[in-house]
C-alpha positions in Angstrom: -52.2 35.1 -11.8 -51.3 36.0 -8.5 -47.6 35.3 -6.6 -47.5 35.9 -3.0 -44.4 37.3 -2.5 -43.7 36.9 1.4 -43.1 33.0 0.2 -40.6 33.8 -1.9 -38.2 36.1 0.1 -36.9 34.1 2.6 -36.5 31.1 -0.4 -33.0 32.1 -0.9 -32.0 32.3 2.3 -33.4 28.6 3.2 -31.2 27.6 0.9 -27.7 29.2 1.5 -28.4 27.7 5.2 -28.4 24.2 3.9 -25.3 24.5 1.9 -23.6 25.7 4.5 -24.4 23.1 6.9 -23.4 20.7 4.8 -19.8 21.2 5.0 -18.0 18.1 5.7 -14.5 17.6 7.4 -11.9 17.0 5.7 -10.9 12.8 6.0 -7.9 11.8 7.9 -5.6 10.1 6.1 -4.6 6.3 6.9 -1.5 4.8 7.1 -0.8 1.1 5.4 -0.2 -1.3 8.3 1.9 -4.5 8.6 1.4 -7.1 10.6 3.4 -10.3 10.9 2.2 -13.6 12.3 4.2 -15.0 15.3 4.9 -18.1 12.8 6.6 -15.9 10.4 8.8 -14.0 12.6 10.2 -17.3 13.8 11.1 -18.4 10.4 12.6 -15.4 9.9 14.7 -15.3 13.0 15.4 -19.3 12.7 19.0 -20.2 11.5 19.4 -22.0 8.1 19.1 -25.6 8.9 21.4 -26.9 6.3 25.1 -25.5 5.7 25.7 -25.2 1.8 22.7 -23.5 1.5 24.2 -20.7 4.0 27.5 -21.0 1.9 25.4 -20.1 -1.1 23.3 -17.7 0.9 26.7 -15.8 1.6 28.2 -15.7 -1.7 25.4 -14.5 -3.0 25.7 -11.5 -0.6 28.8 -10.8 -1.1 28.5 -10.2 -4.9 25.5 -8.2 -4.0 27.7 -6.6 -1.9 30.7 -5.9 -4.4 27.9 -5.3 -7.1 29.5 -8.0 -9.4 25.7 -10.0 -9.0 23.9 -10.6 -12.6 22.3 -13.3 -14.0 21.3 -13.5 -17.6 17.7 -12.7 -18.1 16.9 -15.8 -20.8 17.7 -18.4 -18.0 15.4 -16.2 -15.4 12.6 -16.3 -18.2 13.1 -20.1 -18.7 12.8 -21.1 -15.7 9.3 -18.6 -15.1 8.1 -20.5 -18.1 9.1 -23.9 -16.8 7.6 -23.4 -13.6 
């Protein structure tokens, strides 16, 4: 059995040149994005139509606010379960 042994010297060469071509750049990270419709920005910047909504709207705020705010979880899970 004969091995010609010009073929095999530059074998490891060939192949350190391929892995180093196949580096690959490093991916660029993206950002999430938001993007609001027209239509919802002007429900969001519309006044509330109706007044004792507003009322409630405001006392709701300011218990937020004063941190005095809680509801009892079995009535939030009833009405999940109700619909």
């Amino acid at each position: 059995m004969r091995i010609d042994s010009a073929k095999w010297v530059h074998l490891p060469n060939t192949y350190e040149k391929k892995t180093q071509a196949e580096t690959k750049p490093e991916p660029t990270r993206q950002t999430d994005r938001l993007s609001i419709s027209a239509e919802a920005r002007a429900r969001f910047e519309e006044p509330v139509k109706h007044p004792d909504r507003l009322e409630k709207i405001n006392a709701l705020k300011a218990e937020i606010d004063a941190g005095t705010y809680s509801r009892d979880a079995r009535d939030i899970a009833k009405r999940f379960l109700q619909g």
